[in-house]
C-alpha positions as CSV (number, residue, x, y, z in Angstrom):
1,X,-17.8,54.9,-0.6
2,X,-15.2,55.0,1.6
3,X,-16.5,52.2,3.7
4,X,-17.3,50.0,1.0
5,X,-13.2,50.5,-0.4
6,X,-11.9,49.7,3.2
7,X,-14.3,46.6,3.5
8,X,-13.1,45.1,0.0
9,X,-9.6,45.9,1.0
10,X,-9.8,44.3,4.2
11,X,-11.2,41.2,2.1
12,X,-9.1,41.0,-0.4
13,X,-6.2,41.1,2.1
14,X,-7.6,38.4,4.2
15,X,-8.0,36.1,1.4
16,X,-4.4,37.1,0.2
17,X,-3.2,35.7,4.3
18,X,-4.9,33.3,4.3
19,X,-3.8,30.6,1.5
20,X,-3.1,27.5,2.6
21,X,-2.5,23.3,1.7
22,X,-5.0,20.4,3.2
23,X,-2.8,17.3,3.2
24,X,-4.8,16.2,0.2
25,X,-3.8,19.6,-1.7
26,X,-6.6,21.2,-1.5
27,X,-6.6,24.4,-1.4
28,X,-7.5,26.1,2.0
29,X,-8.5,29.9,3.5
30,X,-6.9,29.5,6.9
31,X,-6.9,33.0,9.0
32,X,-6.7,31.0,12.4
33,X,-3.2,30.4,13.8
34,X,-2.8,26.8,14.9
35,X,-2.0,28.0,18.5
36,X,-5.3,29.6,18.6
37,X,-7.4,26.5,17.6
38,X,-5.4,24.6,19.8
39,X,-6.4,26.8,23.3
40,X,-10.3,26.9,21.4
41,X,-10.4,23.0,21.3
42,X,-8.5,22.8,25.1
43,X,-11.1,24.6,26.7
44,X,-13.8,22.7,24.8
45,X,-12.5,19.2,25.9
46,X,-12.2,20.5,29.4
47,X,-15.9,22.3,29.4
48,X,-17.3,18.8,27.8
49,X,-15.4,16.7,30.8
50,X,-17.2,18.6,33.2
51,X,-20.8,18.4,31.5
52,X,-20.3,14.5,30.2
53,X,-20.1,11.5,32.4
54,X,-16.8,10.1,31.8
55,X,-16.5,6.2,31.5
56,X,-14.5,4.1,34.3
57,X,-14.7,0.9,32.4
58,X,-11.0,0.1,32.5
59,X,-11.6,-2.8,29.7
60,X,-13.4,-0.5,27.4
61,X,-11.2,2.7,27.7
62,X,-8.1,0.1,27.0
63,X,-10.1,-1.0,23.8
64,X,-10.3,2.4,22.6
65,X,-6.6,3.3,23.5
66,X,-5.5,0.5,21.7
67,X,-7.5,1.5,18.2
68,X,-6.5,5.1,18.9
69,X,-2.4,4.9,19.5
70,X,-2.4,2.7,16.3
71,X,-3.8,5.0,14.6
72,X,-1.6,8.1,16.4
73,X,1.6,5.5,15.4
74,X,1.0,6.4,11.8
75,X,0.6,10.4,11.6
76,X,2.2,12.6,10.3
77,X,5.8,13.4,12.5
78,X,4.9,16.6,14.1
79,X,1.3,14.8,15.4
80,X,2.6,11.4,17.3
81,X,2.7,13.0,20.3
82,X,0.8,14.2,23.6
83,X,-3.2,13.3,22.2
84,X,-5.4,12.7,24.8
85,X,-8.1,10.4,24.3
86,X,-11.2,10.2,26.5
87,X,-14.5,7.5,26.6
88,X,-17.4,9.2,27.3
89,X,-20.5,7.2,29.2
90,X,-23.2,8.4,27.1
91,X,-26.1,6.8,24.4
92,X,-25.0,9.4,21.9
93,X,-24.0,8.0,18.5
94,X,-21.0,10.4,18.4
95,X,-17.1,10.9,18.2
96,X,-15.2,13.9,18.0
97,X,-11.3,15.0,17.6
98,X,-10.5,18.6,18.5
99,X,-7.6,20.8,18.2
100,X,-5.1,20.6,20.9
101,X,-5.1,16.9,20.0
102,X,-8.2,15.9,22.1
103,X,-10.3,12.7,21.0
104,X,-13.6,12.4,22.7
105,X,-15.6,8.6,21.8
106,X,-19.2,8.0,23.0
107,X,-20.2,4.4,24.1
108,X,-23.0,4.8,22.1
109,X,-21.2,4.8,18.7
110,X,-19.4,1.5,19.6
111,X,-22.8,-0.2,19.3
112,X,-22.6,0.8,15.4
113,X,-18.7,0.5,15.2
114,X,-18.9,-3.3,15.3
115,X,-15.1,-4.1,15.7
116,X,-12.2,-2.2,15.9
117,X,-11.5,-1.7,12.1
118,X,-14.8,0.3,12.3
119,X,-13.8,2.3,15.5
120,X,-10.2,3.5,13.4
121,X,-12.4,4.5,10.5
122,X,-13.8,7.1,13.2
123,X,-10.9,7.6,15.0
124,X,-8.9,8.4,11.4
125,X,-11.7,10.8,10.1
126,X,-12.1,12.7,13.2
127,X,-8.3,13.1,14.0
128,X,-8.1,13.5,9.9
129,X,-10.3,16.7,10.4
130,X,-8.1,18.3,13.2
131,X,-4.8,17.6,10.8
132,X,-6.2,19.2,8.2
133,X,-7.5,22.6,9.8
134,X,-10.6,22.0,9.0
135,X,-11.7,24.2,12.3
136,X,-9.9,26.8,11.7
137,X,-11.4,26.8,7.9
138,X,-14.9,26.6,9.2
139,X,-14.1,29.4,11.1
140,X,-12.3,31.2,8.1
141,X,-15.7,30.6,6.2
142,X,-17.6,32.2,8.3
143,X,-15.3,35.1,9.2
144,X,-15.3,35.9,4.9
145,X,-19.0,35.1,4.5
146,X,-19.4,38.2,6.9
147,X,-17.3,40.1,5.4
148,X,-19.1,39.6,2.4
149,X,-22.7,40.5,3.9
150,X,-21.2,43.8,5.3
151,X,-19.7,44.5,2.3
152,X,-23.3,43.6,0.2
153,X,-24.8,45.5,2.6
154,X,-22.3,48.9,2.5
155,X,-23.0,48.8,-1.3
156,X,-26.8,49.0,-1.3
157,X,-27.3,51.2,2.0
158,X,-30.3,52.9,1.7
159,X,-31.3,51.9,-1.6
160,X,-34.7,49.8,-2.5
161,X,-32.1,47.0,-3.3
162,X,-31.0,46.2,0.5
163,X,-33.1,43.7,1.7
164,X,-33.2,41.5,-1.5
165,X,-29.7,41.9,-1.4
166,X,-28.8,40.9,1.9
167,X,-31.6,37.7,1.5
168,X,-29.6,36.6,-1.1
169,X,-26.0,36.9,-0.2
170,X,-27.0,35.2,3.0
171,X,-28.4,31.9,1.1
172,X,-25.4,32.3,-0.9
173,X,-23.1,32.1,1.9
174,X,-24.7,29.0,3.5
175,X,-25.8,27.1,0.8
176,X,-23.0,28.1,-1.8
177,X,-19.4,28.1,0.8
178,X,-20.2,26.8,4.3
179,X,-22.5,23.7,3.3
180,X,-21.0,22.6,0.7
181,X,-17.3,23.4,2.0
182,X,-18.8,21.2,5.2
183,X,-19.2,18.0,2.9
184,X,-16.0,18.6,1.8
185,X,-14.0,18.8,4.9
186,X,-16.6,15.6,5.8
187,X,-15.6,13.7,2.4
188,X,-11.5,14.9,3.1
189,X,-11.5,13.3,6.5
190,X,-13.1,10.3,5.4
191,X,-9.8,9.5,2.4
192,X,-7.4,11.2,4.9
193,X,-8.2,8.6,8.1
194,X,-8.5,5.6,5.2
195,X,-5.0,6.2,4.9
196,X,-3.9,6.4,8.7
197,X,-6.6,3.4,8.8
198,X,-4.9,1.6,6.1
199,X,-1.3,2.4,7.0
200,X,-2.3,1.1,10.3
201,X,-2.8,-2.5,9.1
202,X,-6.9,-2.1,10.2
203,X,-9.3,-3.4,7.0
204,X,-10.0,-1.0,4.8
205,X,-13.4,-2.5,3.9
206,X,-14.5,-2.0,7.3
207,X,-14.7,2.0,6.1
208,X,-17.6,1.0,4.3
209,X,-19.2,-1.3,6.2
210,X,-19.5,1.4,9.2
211,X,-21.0,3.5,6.7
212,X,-23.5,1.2,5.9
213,X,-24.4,0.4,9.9
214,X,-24.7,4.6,9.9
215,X,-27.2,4.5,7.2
216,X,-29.1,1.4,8.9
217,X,-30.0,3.7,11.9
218,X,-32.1,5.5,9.9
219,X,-34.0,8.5,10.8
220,X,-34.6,11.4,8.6
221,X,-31.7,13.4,6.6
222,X,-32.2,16.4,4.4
223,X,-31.4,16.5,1.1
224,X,-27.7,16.5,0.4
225,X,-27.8,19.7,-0.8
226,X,-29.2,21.3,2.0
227,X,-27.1,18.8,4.4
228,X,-23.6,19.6,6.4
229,X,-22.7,16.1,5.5
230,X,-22.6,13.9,2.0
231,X,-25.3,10.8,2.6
232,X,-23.9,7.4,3.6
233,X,-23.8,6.2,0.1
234,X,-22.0,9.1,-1.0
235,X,-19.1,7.8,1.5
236,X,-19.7,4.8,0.5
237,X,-18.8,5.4,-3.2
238,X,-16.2,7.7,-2.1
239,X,-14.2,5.6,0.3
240,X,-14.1,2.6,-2.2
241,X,-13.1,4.7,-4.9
242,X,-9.8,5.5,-2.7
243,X,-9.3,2.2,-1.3
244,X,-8.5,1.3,-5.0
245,X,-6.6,4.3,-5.7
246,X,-4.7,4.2,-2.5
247,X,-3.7,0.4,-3.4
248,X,-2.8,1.2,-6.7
249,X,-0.2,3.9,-5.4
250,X,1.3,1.2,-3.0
251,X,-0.1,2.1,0.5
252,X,0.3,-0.3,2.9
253,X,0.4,-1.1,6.4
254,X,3.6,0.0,8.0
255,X,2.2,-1.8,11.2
256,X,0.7,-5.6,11.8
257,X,-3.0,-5.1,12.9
258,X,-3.5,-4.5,16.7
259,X,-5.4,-7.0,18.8
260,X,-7.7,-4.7,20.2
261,X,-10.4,-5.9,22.0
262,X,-14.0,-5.1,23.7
């Protein structure tokens, strides 16, 4: 009994630290101090230097440091500064932004990224997900989803219940929190970089349109339910929806659009 009153204290206190704001107002449990993520996602970057090839094309590293610092021009303040951004030579259909304000692109995605409208789309929803914590929330997740299966577990120790018990808080946690709160930070990234995209003076269409290159790949997906990402058309739906909201409330390009090119 004991056990089990410590375990829902140390929940409920953890929960009670941990409130936080995304920039869209969501809201967030955040039990990661930013300085933490930050020397996570440096020692990431620097592992995945050393395993990737690195790309020495000087004219396409210059096209993706031209799409990137417009988009870095247009965050918040406190995030215009010191991001390092990094080409990597490799068939992988793949981008990534970490904390500690590392950007990693794969030449394979600029096959499907058709222009550079299309490149800041990625380049806003990656960096979108590093601005809005979403790490350190994934992390958060799982740290309480634990918690939860030690305290399911404390409460029917040694009792015919256990294993049922256990089977189904652990479906719980994956398909009820992290899954679903995956396709959330997935959908959040995709309005937050529209904006930066948008304020950047990059088409907003072009949001779409990558989407629809995406799902032209094809290849087999799981059921959205079951998937850590909403399907294409999904995005699709979503991203128009806020390209008309976002006009509506005046956002604009506070920059001309960049000639950057391949």
């Amino acid at each position: 009994m004991k056990k089990i009153i410590s375990l829902g204290l140390a929940a409920v206190l953890l929960v009670s630290l941990g409130c936080a704001k995304s920039p869209t107002g969501r809201s967030q449990l955040i039990l990661f101090d930013g300085d933490k993520m930050a020397q996570m996602g440096l020692e990431s970057f620097e592992t995945i230097k050393q395993e990737q090839k690195v790309s020495t094309d000087p004219k396409l590293n210059q096209y993706v440091g031209c799409v990137a610092d417009q988009i870095i021009k247009v965050l918040p303040d406190e995030w215009r500064s010191d991001w390092e951004v990094v080409v990597f030579d490799s068939e992988q259909v793949n981008a990534f932004a970490l904390p500690g304000r590392k950007i990693g692109v794969y030449t394979g995605i600029l096959n499907v990224a058709e222009n550079a409208d299309q490149l800041a789309a990625i380049m806003g929803h990656e960096v979108g997900h590093v601005i809005a914590s979403h790490g350190a929330e994934r992390v958060s997740h799982n740290t309480a989803a634990q918690m939860a299966l030690k305290l399911g577990a404390a409460a029917t120790q040694g009792t015919e219940y256990q294993q049922a018990t256990m089977s189904v808080l652990g479906l719980g946690a994956q398909y009820g929190v992290l899954l679903p709160y995956s396709r959330t930070h997935e959908s959040e990234a995709d309005v937050i970089g529209l904006k930066y995209l948008m304020q950047a003076g990059f088409k907003a269409e072009e949001s779409m349109e990558l989407w629809k290159n995406m799902n032209a790949l094809g290849g087999e997906r799981p059921m959205e339910i079951l998937s850590t990402h909403p399907a294409p058309d999904t995005r699709i739906n979503n991203l128009a929806e806020h390209i008309e909201k976002f006009r509506a409330q005046g956002v604009k390009a506070l920059y001309p659009r960049p000639n950057c090119r391949r």
